[in-house]
N, C-alpha and C positions, 0 to 999 in steps of 0.2 A: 570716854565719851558717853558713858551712861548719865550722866547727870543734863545733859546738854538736850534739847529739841531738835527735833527732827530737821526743821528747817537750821537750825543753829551748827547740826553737825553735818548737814548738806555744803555751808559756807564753809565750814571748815576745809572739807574735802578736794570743794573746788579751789581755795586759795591753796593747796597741798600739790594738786592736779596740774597748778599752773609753775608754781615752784620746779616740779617736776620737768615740767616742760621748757623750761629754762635750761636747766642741767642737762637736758636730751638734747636741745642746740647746743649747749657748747661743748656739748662732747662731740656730738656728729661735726662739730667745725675743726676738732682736735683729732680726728678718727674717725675718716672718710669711710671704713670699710664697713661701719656699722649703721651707716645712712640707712639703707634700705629695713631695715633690723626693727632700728628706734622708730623712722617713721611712722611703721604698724604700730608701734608702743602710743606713738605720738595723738595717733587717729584715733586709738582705742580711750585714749588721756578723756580727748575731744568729745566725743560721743559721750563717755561718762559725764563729763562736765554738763552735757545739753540736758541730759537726762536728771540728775542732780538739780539743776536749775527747773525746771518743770516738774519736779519731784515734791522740792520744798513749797513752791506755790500752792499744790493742791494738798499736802496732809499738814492739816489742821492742828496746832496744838492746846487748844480750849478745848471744852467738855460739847460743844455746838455741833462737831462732827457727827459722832453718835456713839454711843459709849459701851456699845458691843463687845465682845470678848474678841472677834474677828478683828476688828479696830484695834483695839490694846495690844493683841499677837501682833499686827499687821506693822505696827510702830515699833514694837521690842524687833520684829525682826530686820526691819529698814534699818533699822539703827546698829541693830548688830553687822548689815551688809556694810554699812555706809562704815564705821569702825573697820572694817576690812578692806574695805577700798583704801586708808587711811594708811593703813600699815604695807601694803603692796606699794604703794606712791613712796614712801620711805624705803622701801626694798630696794627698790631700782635705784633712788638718787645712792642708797649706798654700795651698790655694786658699782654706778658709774663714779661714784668717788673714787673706788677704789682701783681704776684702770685709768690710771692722770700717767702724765709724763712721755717719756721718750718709746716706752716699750706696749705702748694702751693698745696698738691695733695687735699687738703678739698677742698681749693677757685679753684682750677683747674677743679676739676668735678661740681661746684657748678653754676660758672659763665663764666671760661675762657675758659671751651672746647667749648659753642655755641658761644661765640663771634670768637674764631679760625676757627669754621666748617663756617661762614657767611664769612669771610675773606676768605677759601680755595675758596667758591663758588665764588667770587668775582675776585678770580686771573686766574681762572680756565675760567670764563667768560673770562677777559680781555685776555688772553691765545688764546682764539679759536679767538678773533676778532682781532688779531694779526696775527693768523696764518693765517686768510682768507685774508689779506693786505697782506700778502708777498704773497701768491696767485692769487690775483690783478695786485699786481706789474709786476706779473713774466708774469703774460699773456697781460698786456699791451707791457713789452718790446719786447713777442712774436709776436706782431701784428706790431710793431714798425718793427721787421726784417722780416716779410712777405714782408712790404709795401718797402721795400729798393730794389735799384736793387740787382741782387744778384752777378754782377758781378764788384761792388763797393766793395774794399780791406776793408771797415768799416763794413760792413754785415756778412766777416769770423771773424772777430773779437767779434763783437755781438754773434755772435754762438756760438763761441768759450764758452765766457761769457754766455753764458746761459746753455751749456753741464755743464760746471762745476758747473753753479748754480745747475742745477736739483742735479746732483749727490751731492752736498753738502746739500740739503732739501733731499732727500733717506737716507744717512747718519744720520743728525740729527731728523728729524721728522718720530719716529716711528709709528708704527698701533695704538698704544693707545694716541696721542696725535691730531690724525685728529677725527674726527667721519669717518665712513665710507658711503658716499653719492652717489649718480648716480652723484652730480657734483664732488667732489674730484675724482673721478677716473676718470672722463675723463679729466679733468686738467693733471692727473696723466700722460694718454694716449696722450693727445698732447705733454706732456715735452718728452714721451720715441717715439714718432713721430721726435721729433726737434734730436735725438741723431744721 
């Protein structure tokens, strides 16, 4: 995935995420006992997917961003996360490949519900360290339209673009997807300041 854009290996992920999601229905239809199990997997799929999608919209892959060394880290590392969500989404579809048949709900409680709870943790990580980069992003491009004049026609535009970011993270990032922290709320508190 290093060759590929931020946004390019966001798509990836989420057509990966859905794949996934697939395979977690028809195994939960084949192997009632791991409903409750995959579910959590299922929400966790979900949440990555919203995040991911609002992910790829805001980081930029032209030179227009700002070409900070902050920026360039901030990308090599999204993409390293995003690469690892990739590989975790393939983990699971091959564990539940591997509990098919007449005996799935034996090998399912035996060996494939911790190899899934270890993958949930693993997505669920990769999850928060996503969400805190597009938290990054958003407060770099906030500092980006402090430092602008404000009476440069590019800075109402910036604004603009950034009201509608916030209200699209209020939208899809509910209360169970952030932790609740003294720093997420007042991130929270400069976006509903920029309104």
């Amino acid at each position: 995935m290093d060759g590929l854009s931020v946004a390019a290996s966001c798509i990836a992920v989420i057509q990966a995420a859905d794949q996934t999601y697939k395979i977690i229905s028809q195994f939960v239809r084949d192997c009632k006992e791991a409903k409750s199990d995959l579910g959590a997997v299922s929400q966790e799929l979900s949440t990555l997917t919203k995040i991911l999608t609002q992910l790829k919209d805001i980081v930029p892959d032209g030179g227009g961003f700002a070409d900070s060394e902050l920026t360039n880290n901030t990308k090599r590392d999204i993409r390293d996360i995003i690469s690892s969500c990739s590989v975790v989404a393939r983990e699971i579809e091959d564990v539940l490949s591997g509990h098919e048949g007449r005996l799935a709900a034996l090998s399912w409680a035996t060996r494939g519900k911790r190899k899934v709870a270890t993958s949930k943790v693993l997505l669920e990580t990769n999850r928060r360290a996503l969400s805190l980069a597009v938290d990054t992003i958003t407060m770099n491009l906030e500092a980006m339209v402090v430092d602008k004049n404000p009476n440069d026609p590019r800075t109402y535009v910036l604004m603009r673009y950034l009201n509608d970011l916030s209200s699209v993270a209020g939208s899809v990032c509910d209360g169970s997807s952030r932790p609740a922290t003294l720093k997420s709320n007042a991130s929270e508190q400069v976006l509903c300041k920029l309104r």
